[in-house]
Structure formats: structure tokens, C-alpha cells
C-alpha positions, -999 to +999 in steps of 0.1 A: -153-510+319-180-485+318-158-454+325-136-460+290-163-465+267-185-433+277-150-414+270-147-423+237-182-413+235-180-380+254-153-369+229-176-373+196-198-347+210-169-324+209-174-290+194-148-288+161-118-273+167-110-245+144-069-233+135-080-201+120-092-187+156-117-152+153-101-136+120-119-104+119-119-082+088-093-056+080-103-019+079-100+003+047-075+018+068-057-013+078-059-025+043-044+007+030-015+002+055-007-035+049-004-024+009+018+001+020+038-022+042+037-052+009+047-023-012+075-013+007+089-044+011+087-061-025+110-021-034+136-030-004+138-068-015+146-055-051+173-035-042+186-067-029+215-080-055+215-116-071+240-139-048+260-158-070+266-196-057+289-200-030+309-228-034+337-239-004+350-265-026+354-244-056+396-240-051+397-278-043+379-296-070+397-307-100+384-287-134+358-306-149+376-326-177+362-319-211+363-347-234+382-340-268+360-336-298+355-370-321+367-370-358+342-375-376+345-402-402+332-403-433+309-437-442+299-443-474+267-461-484+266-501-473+271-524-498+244-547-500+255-583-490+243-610-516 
């Protein structure tokens, strides 16, 4: 019963783990080359044309149905109810 409780113990001492590892700093050479690289790609990406919506069920579906325009009618003022 000893054993389990100086576990849980044992693992608050822990050192923090850390998801971002050793992230050195980029040279002025490597910085100059990652630009270069961004630059590059954000010119090939707008070459790129628009897509338009592809839609498989485009030859299937019914046309949407436009409802026919109202009349409208003419109201004249409400006669006042005595």
C-alpha cells in the first residue's frame, strides 16, 4: 500500500515536459532563405486559378423552383369602425 502512494508522489517531482523541444534561432542567412522560400510560394499559389464548386448532383437535381411574383393589391385607408 506503500508502493502506490510514493508513485503518485514520485511523479509530482517531475521535471515539466516541454512540446516546443530546443528551438534555436534562425540565422540572417536562414531567415533570408525561409523569405525566399514564403515568397516563392505565396507567387506559385497565385498562379493557382479559382476552382469553381464541383457539384456531382448538379445534372440530377431538379431546377430550383422560383415562386411567381405576387400582384400587388392596392388597400385603401381602413375605415374606422364606430
Amino acid at each position: 500500500m506503500l508502493a502506490p502512494m510514493t508513485a503518485y508522489a514520485s511523479a509530482q517531482g517531475m521535471p515539466p515536459i516541454s512540446l516546443r523541444g530546443n528551438e534555436r534561432t534562425l540565422t540572417p542567412e536562414e531567415r533570408e532563405c525561409q523569405k525566399q522560400i514564403d515568397n516563392d510560394y505565396k507567387a506559385a499559389t497565385s498562379k493557382v486559378p479559382d476552382q469553381k464548386a464541383n457539384d456531382p448532383w448538379a445534372a440530377i437535381r431538379p431546377a430550383p423552383s422560383t415562386p411567381s411574383p405576387k400582384k400587388p393589391t392596392v388597400a385603401g385607408p381602413k375605415k374606422k369602425q364606430q
